[in-house]
N, CA, C and O atoms as a GROMACS GRO file, in nm:
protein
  404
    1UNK      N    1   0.540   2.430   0.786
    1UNK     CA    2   0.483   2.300   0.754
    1UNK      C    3   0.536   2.255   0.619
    1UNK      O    4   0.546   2.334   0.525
    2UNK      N    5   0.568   2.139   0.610
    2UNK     CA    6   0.644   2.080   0.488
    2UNK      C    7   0.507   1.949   0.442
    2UNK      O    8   0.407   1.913   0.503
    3UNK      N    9   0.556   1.916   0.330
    3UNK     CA   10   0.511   1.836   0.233
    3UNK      C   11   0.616   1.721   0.262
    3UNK      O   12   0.737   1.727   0.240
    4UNK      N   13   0.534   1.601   0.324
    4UNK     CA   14   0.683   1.480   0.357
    4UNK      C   15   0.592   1.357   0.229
    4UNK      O   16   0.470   1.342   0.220
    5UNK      N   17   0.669   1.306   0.170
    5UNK     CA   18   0.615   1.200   0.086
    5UNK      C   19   0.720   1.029   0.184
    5UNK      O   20   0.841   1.018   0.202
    6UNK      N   21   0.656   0.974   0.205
    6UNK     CA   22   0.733   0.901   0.254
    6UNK      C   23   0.692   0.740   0.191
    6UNK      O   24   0.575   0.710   0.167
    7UNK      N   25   0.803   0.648   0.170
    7UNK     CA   26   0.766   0.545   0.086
    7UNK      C   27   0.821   0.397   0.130
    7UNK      O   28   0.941   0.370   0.126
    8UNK      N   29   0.697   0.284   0.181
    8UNK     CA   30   0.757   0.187   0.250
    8UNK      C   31   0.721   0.099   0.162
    8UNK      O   32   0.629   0.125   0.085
    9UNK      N   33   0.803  -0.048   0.157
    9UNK     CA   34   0.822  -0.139   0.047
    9UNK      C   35   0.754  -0.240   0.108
    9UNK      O   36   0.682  -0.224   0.207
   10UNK      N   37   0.777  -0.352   0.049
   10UNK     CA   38   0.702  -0.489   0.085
   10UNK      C   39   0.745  -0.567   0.219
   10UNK      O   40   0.667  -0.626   0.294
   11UNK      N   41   0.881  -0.557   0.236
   11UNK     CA   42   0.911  -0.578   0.357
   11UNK      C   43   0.859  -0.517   0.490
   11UNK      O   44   0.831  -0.572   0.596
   12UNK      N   45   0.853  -0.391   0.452
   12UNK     CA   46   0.781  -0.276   0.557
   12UNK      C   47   0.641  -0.320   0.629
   12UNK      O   48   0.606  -0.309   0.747
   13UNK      N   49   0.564  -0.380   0.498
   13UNK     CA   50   0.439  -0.348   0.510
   13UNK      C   51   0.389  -0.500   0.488
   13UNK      O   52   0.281  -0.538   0.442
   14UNK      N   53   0.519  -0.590   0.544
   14UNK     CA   54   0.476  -0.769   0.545
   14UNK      C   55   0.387  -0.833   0.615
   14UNK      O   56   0.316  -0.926   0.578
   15UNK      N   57   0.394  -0.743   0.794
   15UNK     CA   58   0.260  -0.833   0.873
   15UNK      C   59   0.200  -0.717   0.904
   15UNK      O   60   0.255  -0.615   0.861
   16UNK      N   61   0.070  -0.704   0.987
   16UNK     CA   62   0.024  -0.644   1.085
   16UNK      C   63   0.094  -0.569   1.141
   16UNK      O   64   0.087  -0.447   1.124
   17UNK      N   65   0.204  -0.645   1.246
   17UNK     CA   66   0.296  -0.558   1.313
   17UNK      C   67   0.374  -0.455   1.235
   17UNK      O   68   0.421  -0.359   1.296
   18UNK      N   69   0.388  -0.467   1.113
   18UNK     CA   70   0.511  -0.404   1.032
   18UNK      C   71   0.425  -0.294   0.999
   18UNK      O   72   0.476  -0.182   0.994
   19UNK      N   73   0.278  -0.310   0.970
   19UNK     CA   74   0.235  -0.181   0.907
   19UNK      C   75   0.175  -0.090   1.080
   19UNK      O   76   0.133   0.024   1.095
   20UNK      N   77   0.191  -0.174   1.156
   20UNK     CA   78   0.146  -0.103   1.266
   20UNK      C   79   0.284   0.014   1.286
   20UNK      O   80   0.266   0.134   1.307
   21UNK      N   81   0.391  -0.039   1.275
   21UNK     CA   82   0.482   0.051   1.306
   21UNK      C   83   0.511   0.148   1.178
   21UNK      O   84   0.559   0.256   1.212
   22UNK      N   85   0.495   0.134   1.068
   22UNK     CA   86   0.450   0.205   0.998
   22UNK      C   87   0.321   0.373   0.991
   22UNK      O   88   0.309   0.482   0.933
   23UNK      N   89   0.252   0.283   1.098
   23UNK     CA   90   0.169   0.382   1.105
   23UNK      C   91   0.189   0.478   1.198
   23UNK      O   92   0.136   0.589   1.190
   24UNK      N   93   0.289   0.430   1.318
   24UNK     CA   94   0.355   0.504   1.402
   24UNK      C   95   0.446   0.584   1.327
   24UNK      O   96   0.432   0.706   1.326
   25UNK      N   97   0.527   0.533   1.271
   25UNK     CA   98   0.614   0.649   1.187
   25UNK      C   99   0.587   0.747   1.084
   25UNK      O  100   0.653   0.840   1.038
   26UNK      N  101   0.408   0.676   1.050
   26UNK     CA  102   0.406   0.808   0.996
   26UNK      C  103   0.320   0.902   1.078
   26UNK      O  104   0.322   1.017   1.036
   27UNK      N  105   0.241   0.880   1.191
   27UNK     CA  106   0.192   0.952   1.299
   27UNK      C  107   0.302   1.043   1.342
   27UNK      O  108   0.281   1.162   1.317
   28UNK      N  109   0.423   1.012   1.404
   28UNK     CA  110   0.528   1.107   1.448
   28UNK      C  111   0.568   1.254   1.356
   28UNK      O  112   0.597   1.370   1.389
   29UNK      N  113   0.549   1.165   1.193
   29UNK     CA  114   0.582   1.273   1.113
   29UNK      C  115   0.502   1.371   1.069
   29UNK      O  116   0.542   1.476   1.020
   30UNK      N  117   0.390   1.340   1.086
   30UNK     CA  118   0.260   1.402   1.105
   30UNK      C  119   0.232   1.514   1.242
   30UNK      O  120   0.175   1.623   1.237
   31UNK      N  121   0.274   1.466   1.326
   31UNK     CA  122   0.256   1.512   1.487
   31UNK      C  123   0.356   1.640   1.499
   31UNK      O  124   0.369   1.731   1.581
   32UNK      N  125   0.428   1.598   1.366
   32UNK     CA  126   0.596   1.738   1.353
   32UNK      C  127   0.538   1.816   1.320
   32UNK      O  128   0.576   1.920   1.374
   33UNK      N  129   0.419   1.839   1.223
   33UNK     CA  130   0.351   1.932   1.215
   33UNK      C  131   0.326   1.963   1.047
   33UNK      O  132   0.291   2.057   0.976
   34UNK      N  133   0.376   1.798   1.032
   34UNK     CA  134   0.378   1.793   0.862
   34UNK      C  135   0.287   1.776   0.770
   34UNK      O  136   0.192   1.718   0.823
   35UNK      N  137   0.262   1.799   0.642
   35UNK     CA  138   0.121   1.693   0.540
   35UNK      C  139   0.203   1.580   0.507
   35UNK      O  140   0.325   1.570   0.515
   36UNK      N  141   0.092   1.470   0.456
   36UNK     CA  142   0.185   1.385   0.436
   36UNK      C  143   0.081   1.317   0.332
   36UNK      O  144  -0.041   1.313   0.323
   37UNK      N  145   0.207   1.257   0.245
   37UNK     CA  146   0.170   1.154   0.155
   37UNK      C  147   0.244   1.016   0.147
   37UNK      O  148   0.361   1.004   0.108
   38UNK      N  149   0.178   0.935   0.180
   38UNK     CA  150   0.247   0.767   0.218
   38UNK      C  151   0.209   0.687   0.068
   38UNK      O  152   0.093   0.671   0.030
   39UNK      N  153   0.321   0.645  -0.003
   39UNK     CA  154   0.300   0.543  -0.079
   39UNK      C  155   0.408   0.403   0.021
   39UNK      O  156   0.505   0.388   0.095
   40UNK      N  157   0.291   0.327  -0.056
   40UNK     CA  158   0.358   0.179   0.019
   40UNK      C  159   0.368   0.069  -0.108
   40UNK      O  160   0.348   0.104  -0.224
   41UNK      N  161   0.396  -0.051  -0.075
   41UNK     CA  162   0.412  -0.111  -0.173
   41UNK      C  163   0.331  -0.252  -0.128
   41UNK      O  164   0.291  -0.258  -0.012
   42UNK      N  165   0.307  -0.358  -0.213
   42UNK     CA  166   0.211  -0.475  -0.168
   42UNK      C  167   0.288  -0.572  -0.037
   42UNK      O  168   0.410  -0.593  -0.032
   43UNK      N  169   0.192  -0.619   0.058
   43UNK     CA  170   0.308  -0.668   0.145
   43UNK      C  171   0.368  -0.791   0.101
   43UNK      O  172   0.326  -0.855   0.005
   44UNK      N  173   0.477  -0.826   0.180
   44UNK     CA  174   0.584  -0.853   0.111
   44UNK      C  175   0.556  -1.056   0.022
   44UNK      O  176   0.524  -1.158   0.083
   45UNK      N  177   0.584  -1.042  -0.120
   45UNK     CA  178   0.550  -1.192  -0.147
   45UNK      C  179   0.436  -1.200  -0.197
   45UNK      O  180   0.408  -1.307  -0.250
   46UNK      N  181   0.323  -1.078  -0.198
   46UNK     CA  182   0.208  -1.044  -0.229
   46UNK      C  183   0.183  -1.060  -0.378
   46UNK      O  184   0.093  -1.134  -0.419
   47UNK      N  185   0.267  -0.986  -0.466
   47UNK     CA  186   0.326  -0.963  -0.584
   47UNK      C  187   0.332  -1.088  -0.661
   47UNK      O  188   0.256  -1.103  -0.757
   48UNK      N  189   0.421  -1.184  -0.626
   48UNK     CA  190   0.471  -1.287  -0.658
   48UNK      C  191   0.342  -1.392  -0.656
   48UNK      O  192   0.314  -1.480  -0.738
   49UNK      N  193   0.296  -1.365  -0.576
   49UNK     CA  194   0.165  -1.510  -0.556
   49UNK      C  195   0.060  -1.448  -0.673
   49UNK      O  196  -0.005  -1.513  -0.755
   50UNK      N  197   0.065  -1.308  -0.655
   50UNK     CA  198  -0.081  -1.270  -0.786
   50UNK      C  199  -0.005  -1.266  -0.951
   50UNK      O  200  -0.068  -1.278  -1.056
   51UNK      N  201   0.145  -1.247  -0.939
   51UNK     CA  202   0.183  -1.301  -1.097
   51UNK      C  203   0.146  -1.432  -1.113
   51UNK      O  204   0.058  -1.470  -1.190
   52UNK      N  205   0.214  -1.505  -1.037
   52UNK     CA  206   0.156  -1.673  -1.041
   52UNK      C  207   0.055  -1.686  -1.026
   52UNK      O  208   0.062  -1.802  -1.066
   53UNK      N  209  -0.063  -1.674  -1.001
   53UNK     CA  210  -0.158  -1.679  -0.986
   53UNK      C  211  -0.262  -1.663  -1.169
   53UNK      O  212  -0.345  -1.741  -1.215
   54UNK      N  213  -0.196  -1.506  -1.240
   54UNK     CA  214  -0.227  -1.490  -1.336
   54UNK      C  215  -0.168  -1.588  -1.479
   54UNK      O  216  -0.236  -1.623  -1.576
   55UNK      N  217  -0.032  -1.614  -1.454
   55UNK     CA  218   0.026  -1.729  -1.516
   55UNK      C  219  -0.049  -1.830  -1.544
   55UNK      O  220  -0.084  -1.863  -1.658
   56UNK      N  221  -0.085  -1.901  -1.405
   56UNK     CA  222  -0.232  -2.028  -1.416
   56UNK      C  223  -0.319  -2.007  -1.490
   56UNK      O  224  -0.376  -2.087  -1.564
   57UNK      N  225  -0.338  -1.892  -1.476
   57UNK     CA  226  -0.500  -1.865  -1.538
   57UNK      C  227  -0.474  -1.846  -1.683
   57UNK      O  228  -0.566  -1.825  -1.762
   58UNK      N  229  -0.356  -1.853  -1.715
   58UNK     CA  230  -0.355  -1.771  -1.918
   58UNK      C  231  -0.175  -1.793  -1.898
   58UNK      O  232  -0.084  -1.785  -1.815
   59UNK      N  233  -0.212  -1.838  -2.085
   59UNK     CA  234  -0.052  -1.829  -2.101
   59UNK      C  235   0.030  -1.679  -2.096
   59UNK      O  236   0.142  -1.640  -2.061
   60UNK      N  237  -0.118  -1.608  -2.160
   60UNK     CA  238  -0.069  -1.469  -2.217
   60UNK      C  239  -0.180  -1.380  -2.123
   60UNK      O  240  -0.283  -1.342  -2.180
   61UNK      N  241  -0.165  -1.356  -2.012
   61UNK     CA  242  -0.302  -1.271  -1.938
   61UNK      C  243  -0.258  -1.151  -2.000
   61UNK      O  244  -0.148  -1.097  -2.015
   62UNK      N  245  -0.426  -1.113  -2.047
   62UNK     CA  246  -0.452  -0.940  -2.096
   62UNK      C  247  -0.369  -0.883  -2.032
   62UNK      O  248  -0.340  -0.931  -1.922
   63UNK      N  249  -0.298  -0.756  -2.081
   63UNK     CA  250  -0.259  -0.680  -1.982
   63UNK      C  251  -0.303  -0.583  -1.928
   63UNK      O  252  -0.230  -0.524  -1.850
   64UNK      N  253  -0.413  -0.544  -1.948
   64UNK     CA  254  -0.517  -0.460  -1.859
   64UNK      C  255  -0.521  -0.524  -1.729
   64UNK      O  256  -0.476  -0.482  -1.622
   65UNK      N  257  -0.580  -0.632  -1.753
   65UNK     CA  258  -0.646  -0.728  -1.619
   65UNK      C  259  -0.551  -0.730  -1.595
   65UNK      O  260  -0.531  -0.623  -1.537
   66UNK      N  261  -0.441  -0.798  -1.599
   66UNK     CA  262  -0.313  -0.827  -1.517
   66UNK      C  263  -0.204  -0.721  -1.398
   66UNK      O  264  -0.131  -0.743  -1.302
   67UNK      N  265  -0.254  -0.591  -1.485
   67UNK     CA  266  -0.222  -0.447  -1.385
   67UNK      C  267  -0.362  -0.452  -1.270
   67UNK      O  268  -0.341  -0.423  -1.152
   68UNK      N  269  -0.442  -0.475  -1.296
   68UNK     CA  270  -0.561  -0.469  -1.209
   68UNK      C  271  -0.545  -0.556  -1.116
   68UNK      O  272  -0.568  -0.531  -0.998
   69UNK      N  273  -0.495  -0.692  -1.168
   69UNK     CA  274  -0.456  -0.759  -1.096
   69UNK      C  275  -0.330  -0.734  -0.927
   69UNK      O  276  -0.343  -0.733  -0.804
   70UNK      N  277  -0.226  -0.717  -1.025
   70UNK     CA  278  -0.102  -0.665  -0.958
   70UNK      C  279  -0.081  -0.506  -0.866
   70UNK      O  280   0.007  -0.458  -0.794
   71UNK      N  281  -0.233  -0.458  -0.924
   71UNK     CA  282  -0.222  -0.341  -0.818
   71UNK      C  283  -0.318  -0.374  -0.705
   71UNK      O  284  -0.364  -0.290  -0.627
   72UNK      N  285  -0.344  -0.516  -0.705
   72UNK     CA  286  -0.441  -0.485  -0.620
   72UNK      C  287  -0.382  -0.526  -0.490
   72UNK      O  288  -0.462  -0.558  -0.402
   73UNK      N  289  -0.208  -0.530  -0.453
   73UNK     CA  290  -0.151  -0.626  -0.366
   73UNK      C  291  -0.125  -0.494  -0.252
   73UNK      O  292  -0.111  -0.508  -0.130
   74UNK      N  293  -0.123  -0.344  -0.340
   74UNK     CA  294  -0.084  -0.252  -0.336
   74UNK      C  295  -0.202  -0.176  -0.251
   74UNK      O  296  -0.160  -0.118  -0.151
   75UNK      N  297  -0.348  -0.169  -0.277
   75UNK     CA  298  -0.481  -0.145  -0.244
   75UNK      C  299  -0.458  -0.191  -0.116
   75UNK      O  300  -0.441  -0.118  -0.018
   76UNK      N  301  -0.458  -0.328  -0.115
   76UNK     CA  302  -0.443  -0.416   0.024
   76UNK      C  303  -0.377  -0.330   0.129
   76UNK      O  304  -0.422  -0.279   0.232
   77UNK      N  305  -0.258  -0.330   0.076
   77UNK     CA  306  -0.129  -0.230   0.190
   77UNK      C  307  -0.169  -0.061   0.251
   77UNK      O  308  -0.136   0.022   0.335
   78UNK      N  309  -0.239  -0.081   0.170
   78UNK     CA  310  -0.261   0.069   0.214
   78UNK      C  311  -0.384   0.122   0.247
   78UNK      O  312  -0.402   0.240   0.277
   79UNK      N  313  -0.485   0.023   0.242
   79UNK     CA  314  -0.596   0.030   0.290
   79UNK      C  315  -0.592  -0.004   0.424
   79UNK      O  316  -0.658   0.064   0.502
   80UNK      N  317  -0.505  -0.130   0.478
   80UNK     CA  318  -0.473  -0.192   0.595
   80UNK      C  319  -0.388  -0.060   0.690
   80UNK      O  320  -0.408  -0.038   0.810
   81UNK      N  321  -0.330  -0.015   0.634
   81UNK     CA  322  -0.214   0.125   0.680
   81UNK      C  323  -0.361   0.256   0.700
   81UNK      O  324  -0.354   0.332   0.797
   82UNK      N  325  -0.425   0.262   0.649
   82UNK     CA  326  -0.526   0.373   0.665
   82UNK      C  327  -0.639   0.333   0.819
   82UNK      O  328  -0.689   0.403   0.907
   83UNK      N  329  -0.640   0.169   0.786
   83UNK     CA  330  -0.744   0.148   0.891
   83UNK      C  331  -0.663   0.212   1.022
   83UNK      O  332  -0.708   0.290   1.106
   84UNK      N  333  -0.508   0.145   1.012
   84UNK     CA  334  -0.450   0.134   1.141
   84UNK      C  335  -0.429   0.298   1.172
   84UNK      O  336  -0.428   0.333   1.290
   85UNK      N  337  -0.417   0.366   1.102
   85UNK     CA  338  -0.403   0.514   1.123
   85UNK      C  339  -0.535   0.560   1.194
   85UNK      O  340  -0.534   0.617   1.303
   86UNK      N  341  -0.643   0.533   1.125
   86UNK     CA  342  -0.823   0.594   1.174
   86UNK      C  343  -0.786   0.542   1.294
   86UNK      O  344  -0.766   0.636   1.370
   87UNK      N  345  -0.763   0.406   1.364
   87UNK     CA  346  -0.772   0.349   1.473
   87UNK      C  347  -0.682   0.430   1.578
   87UNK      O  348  -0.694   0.417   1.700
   88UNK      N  349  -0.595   0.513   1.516
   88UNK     CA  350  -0.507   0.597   1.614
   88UNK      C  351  -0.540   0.695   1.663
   88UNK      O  352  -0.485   0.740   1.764
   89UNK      N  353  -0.673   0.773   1.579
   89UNK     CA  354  -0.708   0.871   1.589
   89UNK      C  355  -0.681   0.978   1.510
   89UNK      O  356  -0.693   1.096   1.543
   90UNK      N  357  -0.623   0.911   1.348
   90UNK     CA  358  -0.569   1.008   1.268
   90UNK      C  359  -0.692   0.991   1.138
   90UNK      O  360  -0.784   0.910   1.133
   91UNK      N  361  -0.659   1.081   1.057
   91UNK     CA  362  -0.793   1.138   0.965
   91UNK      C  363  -0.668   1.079   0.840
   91UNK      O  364  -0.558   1.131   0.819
   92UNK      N  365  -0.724   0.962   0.772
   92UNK     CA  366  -0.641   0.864   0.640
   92UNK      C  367  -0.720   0.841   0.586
   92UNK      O  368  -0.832   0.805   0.622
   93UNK      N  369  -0.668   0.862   0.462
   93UNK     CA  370  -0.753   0.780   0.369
   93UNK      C  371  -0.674   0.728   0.196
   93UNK      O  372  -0.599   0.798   0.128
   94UNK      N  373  -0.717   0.605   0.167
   94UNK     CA  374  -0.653   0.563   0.054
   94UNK      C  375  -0.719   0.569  -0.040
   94UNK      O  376  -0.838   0.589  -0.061
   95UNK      N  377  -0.573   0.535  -0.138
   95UNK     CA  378  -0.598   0.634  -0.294
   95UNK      C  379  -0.550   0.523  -0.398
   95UNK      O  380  -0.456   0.443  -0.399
   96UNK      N  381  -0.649   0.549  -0.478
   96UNK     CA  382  -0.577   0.404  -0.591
   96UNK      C  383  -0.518   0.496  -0.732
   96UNK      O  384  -0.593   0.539  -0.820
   97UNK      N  385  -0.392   0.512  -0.729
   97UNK     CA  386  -0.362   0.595  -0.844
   97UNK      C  387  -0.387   0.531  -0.984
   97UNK      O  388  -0.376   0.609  -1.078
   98UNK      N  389  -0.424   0.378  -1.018
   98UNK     CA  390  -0.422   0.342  -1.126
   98UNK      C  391  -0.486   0.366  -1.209
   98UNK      O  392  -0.599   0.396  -1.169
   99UNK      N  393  -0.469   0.374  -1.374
   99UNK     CA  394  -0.524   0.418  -1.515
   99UNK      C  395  -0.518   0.267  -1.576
   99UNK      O  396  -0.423   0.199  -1.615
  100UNK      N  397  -0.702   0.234  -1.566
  100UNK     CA  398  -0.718   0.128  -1.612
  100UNK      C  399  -0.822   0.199  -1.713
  100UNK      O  400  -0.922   0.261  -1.676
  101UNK      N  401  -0.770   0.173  -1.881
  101UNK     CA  402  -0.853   0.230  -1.971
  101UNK      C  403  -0.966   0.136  -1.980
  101UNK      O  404  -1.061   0.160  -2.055
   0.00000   0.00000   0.00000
């Protein structure tokens, strides 16, 4: 049994469908008989609308809030990727690695 870290980007993880197949690929790698750790990234364009978004709001947004902000495109992706996994019949669960002092 191996340790697979596997890592999908914004494109990957753009609609429904994209993280559905996502979740298939990581089911297969799982089914090999692997552990696994999935980082993903916000889906795709996600990013971009919550910088702009913080821009509006402040010339200069805190930068605390503004990581809180920008990780939260990230939460989204992988919370959505966990549901679709439980729904398969697989045991997921998401993880928010961020250090907000």
């Amino acid at each position: 049994m191996a340790l697979v870290v596997q890592k999908y980007g914004g494109s990957s993880m753009g609609t429904i469908e994209r993280i559905r197949n996502v979740a298939k690929r990581v089911a297969k790698t799982y089914d090999a008989g692997n552990d696994m750790v999935v980082v993903v990234s916000a889906m795709s364009g996600e990013t971009n609308k919550l910088v702009a978004l913080a821009n509006d709001i402040s010339e200069f947004p805190d930068n605390r809030e503004y990581d809180v902000l920008v990780a939260s495109g990230e939460q989204v992706s992988i919370a959505l990727l966990a549901m679709c996994l439980k729904s398969m019949g697989y045991k997921a669960k998401s993880y928010h690695a961020g250090r907000f002092p």
